[in-house]
N, C-alpha and C positions, 0 to 999 in steps of 0.2 A: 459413610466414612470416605475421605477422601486423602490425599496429600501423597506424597516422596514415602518409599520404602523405606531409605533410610541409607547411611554410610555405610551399615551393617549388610547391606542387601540381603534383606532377610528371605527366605524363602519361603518360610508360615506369613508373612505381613505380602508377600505375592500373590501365593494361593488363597488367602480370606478376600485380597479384592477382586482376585478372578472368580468366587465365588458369587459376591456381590453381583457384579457387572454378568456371569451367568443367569443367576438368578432375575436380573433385572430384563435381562430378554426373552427369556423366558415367559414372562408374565410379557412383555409390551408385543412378542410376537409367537404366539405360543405354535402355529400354526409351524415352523420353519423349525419345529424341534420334535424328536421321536421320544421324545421323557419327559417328564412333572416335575415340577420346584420338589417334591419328594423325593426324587433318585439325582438332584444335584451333589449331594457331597459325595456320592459315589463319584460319579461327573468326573466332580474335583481329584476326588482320587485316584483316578484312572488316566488323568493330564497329568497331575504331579508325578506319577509313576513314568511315562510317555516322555517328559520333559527332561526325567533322568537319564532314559534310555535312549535319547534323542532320536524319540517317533511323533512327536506330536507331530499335530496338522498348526500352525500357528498363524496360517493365514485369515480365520476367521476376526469378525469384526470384536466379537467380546475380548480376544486375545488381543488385538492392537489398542483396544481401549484401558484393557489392563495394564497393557506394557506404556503407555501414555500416564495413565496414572500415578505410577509407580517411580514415573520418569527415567525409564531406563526405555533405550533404543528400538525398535522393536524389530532386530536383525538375529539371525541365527550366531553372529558370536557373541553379543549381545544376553542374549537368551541363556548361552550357551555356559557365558562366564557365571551365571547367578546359580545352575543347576550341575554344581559340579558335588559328586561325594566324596 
């Protein structure tokens, strides 16, 4: 799945392609990760959580490929505007 979040800047339509793009390194480098495509949606929900509480780490390559994705910035106010509650 690909394309733009949306006008909506969805936060579920964020998180499914950070999923994706996790899971996709995962598998191509599995070597440079301490988890299994089976503890991903924890993964995901331990960033989602992180991204509210603004602790992520968002320098990682899967994160700038999300945020590329998505088509949103991939700057902390950026980030910052999409994960507000």
């Amino acid at each position: 799945m690909t394309g733009n979040i949306g006008a909506d800047n969805s936060v579920a339509r964020f998180m499914q392609i950070y999923e994706e793009e996790l899971r996709k390194a995962i598998v191509l480098s599995p070597d440079q990760y301490c988890y299994s495509l089976a503890e991903a949606p924890a993964v995901v929900e331990r960033m989602e959580n992180a991204l509210y509480n603004r602790s992520a780490n968002i320098g990682s390559p899967t994160f700038r490929r999300t945020c590329k994705r998505c088509g949103i910035k991939h700057t902390v106010a950026a980030i910052n505007a999409l994960f507000v509650r």
